[in-house]
C-alpha atoms as a printed R data frame, in Angstrom:
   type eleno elety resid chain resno       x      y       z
1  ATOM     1    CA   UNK     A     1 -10.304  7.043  -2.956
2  ATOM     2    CA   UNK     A     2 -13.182  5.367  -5.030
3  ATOM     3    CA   UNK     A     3 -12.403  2.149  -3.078
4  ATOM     4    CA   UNK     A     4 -12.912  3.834   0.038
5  ATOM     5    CA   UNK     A     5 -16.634  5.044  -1.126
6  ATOM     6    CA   UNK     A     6 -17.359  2.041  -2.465
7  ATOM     7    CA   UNK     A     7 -16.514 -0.458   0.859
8  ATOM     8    CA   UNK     A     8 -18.216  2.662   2.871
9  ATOM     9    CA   UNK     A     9 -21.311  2.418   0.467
10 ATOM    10    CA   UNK     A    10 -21.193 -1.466   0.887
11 ATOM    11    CA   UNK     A    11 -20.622 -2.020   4.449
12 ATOM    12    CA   UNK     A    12 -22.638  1.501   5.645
13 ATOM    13    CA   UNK     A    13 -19.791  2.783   8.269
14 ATOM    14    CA   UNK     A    14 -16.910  5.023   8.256
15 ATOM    15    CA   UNK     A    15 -15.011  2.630  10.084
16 ATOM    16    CA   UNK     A    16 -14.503  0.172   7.092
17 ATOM    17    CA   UNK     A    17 -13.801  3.230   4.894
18 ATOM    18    CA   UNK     A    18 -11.131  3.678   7.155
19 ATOM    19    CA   UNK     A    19  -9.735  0.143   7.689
20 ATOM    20    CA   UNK     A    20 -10.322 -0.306   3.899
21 ATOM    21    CA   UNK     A    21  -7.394  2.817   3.312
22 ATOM    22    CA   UNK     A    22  -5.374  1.162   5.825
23 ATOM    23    CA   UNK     A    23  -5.682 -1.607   3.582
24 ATOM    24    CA   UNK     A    24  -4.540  0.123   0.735
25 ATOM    25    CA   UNK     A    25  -1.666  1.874   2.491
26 ATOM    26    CA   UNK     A    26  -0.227 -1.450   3.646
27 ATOM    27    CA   UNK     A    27  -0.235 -2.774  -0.311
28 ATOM    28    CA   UNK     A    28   1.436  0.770  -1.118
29 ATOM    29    CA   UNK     A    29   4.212  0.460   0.660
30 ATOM    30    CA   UNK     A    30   4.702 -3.544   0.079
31 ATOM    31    CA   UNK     A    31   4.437 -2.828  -3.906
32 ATOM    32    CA   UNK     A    32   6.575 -0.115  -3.211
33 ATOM    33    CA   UNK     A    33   9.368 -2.403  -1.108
34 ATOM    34    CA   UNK     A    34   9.524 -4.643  -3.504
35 ATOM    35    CA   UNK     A    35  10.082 -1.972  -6.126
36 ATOM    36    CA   UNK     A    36  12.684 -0.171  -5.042
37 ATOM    37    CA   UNK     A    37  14.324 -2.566  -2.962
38 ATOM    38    CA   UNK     A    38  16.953 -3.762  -6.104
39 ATOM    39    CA   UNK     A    39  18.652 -0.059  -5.047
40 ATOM    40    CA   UNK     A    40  18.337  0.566  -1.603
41 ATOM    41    CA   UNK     A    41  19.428 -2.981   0.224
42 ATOM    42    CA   UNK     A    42  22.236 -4.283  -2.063
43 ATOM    43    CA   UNK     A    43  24.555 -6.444  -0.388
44 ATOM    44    CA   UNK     A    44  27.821 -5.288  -1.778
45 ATOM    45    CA   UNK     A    45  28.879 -1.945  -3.618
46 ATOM    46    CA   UNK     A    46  28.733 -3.381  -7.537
47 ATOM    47    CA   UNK     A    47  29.608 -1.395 -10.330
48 ATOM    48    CA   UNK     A    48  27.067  0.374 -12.698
């Protein structure tokens, strides 16, 4: 949230605020992808 005050403090409008945790959604869930995507999309059933 504090990088949502501070591009609404630098750029004076809610609507960067907004686009700015838009922003940081879309990097969420790409970090997150990338994370957990080892367990989720395998290929073939392998053994633990």
């Amino acid at each position: 949230m504090g990088v949502e005050l501070a591009f609404e403090h630098l750029f004076a409008t809610a609507t960067m605020r907004y686009t700015d945790g838009v922003i940081g959604l879309a990097i969420g869930y790409v970090a997150k992808y990338h994370l957990v995507k080892q367990y989720v999309f395998r290929t073939a059933a392998q053994p633990r």
